[in-house]
RONUVO-527728 format. One line per 4 residues: number of its first residue (from 1); their letters; for each residue x, z, y of C-alpha. Coordinates in steps of 0.02 Angstrom, whole numbers, m for minus. Layout:
residues N
NUM> a> X,Z,Y ~ ...
END
This chain:
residues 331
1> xxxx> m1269,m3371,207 ~ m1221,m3334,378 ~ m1041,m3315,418 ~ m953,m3192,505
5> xxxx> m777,m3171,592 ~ m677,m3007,555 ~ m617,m2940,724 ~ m511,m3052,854
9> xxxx> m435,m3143,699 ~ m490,m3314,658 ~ m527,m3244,482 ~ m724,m3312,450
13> xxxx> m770,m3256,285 ~ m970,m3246,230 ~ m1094,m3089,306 ~ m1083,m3025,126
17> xxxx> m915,m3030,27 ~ m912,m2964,m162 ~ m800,m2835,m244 ~ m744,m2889,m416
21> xxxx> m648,m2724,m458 ~ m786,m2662,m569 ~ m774,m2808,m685 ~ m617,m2735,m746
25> xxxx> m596,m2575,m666 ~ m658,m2389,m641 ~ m839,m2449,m708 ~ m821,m2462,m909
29> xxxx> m884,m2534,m1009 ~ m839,m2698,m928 ~ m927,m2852,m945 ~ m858,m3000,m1068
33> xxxx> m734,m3104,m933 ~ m851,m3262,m968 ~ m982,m3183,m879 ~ m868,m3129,m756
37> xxxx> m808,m3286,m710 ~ m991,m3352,m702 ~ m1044,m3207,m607 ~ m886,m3274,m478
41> xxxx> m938,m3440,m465 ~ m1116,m3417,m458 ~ m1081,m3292,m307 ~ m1001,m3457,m219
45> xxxx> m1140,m3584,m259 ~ m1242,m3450,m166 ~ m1135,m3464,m26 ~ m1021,m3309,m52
49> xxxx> m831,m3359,16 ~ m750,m3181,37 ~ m702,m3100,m138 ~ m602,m2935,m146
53> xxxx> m465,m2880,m290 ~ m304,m2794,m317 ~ m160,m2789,m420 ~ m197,m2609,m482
57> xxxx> m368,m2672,m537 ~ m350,m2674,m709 ~ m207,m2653,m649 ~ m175,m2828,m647
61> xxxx> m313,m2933,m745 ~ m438,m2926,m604 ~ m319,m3026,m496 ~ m282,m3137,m648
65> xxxx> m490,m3153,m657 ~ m519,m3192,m488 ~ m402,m3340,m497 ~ m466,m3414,m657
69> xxxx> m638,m3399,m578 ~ m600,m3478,m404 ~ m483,m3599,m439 ~ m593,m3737,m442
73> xxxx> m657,m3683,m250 ~ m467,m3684,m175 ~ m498,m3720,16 ~ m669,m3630,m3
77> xxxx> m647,m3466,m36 ~ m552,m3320,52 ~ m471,m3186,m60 ~ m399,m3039,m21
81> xxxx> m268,m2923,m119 ~ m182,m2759,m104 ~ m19,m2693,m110 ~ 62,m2528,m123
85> xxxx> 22,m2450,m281 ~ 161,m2393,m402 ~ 120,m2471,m583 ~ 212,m2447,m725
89> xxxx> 263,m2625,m843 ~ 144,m2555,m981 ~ 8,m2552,m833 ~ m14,m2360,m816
93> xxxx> 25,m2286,m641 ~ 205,m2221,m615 ~ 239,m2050,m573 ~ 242,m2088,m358
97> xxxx> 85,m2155,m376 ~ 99,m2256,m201 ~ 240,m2379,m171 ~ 261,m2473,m1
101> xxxx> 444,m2513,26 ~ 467,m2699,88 ~ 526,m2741,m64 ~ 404,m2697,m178
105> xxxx> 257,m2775,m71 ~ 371,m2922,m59 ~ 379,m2942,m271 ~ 182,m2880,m267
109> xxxx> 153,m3046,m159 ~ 250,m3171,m272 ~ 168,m3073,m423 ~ m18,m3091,m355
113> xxxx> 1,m3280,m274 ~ 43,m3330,m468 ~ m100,m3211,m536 ~ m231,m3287,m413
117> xxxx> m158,m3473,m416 ~ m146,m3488,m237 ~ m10,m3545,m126 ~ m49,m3432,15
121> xxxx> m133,m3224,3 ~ m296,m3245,121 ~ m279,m3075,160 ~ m165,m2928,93
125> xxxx> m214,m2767,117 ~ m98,m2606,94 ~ m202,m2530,m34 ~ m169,m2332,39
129> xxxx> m52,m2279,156 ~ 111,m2241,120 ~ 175,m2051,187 ~ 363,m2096,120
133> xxxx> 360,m2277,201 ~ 321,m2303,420 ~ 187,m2410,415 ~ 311,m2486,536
137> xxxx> 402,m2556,397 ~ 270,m2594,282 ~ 181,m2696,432 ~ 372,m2795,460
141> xxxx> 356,m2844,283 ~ 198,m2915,273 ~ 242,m3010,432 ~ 406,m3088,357
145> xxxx> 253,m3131,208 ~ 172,m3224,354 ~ 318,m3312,426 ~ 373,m3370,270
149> xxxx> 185,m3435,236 ~ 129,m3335,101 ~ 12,m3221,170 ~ m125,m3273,305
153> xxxx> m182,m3108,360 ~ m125,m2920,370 ~ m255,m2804,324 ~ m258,m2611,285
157> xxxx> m367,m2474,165 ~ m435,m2293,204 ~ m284,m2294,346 ~ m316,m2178,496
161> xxxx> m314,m2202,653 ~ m149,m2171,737 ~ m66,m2238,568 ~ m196,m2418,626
165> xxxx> m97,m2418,790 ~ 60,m2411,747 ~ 50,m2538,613 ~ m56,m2660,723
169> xxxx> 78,m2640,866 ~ 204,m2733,747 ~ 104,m2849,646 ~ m107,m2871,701
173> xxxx> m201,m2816,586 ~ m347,m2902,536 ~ m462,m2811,439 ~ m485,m2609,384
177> xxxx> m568,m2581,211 ~ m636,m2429,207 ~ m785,m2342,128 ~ m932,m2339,235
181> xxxx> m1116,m2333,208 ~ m1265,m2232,239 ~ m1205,m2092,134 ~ m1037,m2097,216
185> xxxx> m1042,m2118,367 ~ m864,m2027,431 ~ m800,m2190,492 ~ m897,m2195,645
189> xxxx> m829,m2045,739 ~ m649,m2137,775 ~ m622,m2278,659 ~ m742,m2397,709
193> xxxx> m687,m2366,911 ~ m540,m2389,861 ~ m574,m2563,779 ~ m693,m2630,904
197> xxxx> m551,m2598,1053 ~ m411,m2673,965 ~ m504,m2827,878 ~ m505,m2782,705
201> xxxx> m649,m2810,565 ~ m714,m2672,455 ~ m739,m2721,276 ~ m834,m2576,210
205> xxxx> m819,m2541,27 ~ m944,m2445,m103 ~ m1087,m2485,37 ~ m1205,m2456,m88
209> xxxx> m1145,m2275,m132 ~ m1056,m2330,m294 ~ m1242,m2411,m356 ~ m1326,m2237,m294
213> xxxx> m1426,m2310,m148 ~ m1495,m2458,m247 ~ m1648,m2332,m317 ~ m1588,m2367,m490
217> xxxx> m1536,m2196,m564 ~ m1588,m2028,m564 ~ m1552,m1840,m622 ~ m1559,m1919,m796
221> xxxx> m1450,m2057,m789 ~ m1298,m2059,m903 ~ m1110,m2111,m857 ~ m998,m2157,m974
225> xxxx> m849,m2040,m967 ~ m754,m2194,m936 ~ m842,m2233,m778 ~ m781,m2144,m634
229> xxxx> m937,m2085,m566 ~ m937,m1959,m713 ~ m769,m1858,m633 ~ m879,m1892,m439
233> xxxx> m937,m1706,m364 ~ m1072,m1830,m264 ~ m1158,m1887,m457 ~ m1181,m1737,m523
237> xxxx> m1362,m1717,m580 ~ m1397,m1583,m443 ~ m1318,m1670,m290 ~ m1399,m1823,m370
241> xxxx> m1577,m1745,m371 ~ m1527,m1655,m179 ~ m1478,m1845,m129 ~ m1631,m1924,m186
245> xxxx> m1711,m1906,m11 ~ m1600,m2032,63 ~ m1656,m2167,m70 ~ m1861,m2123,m38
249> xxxx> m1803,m2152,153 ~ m1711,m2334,117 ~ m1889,m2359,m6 ~ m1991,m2323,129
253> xxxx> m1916,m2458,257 ~ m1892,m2570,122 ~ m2075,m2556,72 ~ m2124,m2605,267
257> xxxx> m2005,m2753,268 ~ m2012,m2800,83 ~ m1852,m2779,35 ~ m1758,m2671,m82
261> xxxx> m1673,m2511,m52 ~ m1486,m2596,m66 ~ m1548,m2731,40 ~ m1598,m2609,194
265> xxxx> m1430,m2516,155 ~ m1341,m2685,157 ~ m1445,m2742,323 ~ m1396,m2574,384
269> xxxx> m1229,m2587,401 ~ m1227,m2790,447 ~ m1352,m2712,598 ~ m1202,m2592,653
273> xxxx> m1086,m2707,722 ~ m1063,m2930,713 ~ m868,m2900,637 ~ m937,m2786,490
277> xxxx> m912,m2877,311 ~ m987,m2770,169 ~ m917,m2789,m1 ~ m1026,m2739,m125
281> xxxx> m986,m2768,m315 ~ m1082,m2814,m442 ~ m1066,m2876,m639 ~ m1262,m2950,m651
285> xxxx> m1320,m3097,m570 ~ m1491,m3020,m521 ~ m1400,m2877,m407 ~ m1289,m3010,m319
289> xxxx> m1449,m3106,m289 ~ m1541,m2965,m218 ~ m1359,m2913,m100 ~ m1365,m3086,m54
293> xxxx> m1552,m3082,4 ~ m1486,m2905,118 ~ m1429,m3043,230 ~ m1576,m3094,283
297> xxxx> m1664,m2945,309 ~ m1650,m2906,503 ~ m1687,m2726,581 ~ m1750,m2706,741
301> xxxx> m1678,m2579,846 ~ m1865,m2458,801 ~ m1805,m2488,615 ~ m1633,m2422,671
305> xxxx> m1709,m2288,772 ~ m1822,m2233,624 ~ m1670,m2249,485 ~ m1549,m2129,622
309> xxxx> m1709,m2017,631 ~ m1731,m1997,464 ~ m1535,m1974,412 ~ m1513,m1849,550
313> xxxx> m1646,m1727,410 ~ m1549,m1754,251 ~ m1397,m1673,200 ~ m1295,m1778,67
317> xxxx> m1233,m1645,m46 ~ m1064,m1665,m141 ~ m899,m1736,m114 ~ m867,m1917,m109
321> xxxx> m705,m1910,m232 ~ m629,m1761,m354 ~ m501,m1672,m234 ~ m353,m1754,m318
325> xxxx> m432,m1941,m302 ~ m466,m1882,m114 ~ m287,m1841,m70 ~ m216,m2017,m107
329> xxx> m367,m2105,18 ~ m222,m2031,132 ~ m225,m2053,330
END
């Protein structure tokens, strides 16, 4: 697979990196972690080096996971955590819900380097922006992390973008990971500028529309009430049936390319800019094989044309978390 750098950094992960948090997290039922870890190390003899976790994953056995599964690549792989979320010893979330003082993400760092068996965090993201921290301080942390050698890169989640400044002016910051895909598409009004002029790569997250733009499901499909997409204003029947018209569109370039649906929405946002790294996740070896193939699908700038054409018709009806979710994506 082709590589790609994420912004100014020297941070070259592959075109495609994969999201592990719905082997453990949000998606239930989850697979058995056998299959998980093959599912891991399959994605690297496929030439996938960039995998994506957090502590609050779980919380904590997706980190624990990830290192079981990649051990055996050390060198090879890049993995990136998160800080900043407040979890409770039994693993439940405490009562602040976010929690970036220096000190926590300085035991979050010594807790996730022994969960992942590493020496050194690739990259550690703050997971959501802290209102009762300045992202000052939570950027002079992570840089003492760095000076002492055990974190590589400083990276940030659904951050805006004065709240990106401030925090790049103390310590770069490498990469944002934010959602972004063809069904939400918000990022492009001042994010992205904002990435592109100060050298920092976008790792978009849920660029498949939380499995939505694959084709695979319908009005009728069923969600576990354990599965987040069950509490998601965006999946309910009617916005799904409203929404459908952005799936025939990605069908209909697909069928002119030959290519799936998830591939053009992959393609789609590798075509947007060269420091874009997509993180789509996946528990079945025949998806990641098919997001792997997006990477080799190339749109010319008439496919572009014709894909901006067509979105500029559809309306995507619902919102893309419950109201209470939304608030903690905080600026």
């Amino acid at each position: 697979m082709q590589k790609r750098k994420l912004g100014n950094s020297n941070l070259e992960v592959s075109a495609l990196g994969l999201g592990c948090m719905g082997m453990t997290f949000s998606y239930a039922p989850f697979p058995e972690k056998k299959d998980s870890i093959a599912l891991l190390r399959a994605a690297v003899e496929r030439g996938v080096t960039f995998f994506d976790t957090a502590e609050v994953y779980g919380p904590f056995n997706n980190e624990e996971l990830v290192g079981e599964a990649l051990e055996p690549f050390s060198g090879q792989v890049v993995i990136a955590t998160k800080f900043g979320m407040d979890i409770n010893p039994d693993g439940t979330h405490g009562p602040k819900g976010l929690n970036s003082r220096p000190e926590h993400i300085k035991q979050v760092a010594e807790a996730s380097l022994k969960r992942l068996r590493i020496d050194v965090i690739d990259l550690f993201y703050q997971h959501r922006v802290d209102t009762e921290v300045p992202i000052e301080d939570v950027a002079g942390a992570v840089k003492d992390l760095i000076q002492q050698g055990k974190v590589k890169h400083f990276g940030m989640s659904e951050a805006g973008m004065k709240t990106i400044r401030r925090a790049h002016a103390v310590q770069p910051v490498t990469a944002l990971q934010s959602e972004y895909s063809l069904w939400y598409r918000a990022p492009e009004a001042e994010i992205i500028p904002t990435l592109e002029e100060l050298g920092i790569g976008f790792v978009p997250y849920s660029p498949l529309g939380k499995g939505f733009l694959t084709g695979k499901m319908d009005e009728k499909t069923q969600f576990a009430s354990t599965d987040i997409r069950s509490k998601i204003p965006r999946f309910t029947p009617e916005a799904r049936i409203a929404n459908q018209a952005l799936v025939d569109m990605l069908g209909r370039i697909g069928a002119q390319k030959k290519a799936t649906p998830a591939q053009i929405a992959l393609a789609w946002l590798l075509a947007q800019k060269p420091w874009i790294v997509p993180i789509p996740g996946t528990t079945k070896l025949h998806r990641l094989e098919e997001n792997i193939g997006a990477a080799a699908v190339e749109l010319s700038a008439n496919d572009l044309r014709e894909i901006e054409t067509a979105l500029s018709q559809i309306q995507v009806e619902g919102a893309r978390y419950p109201e209470a979710l939304e608030k903690v994506t905080g600026r």
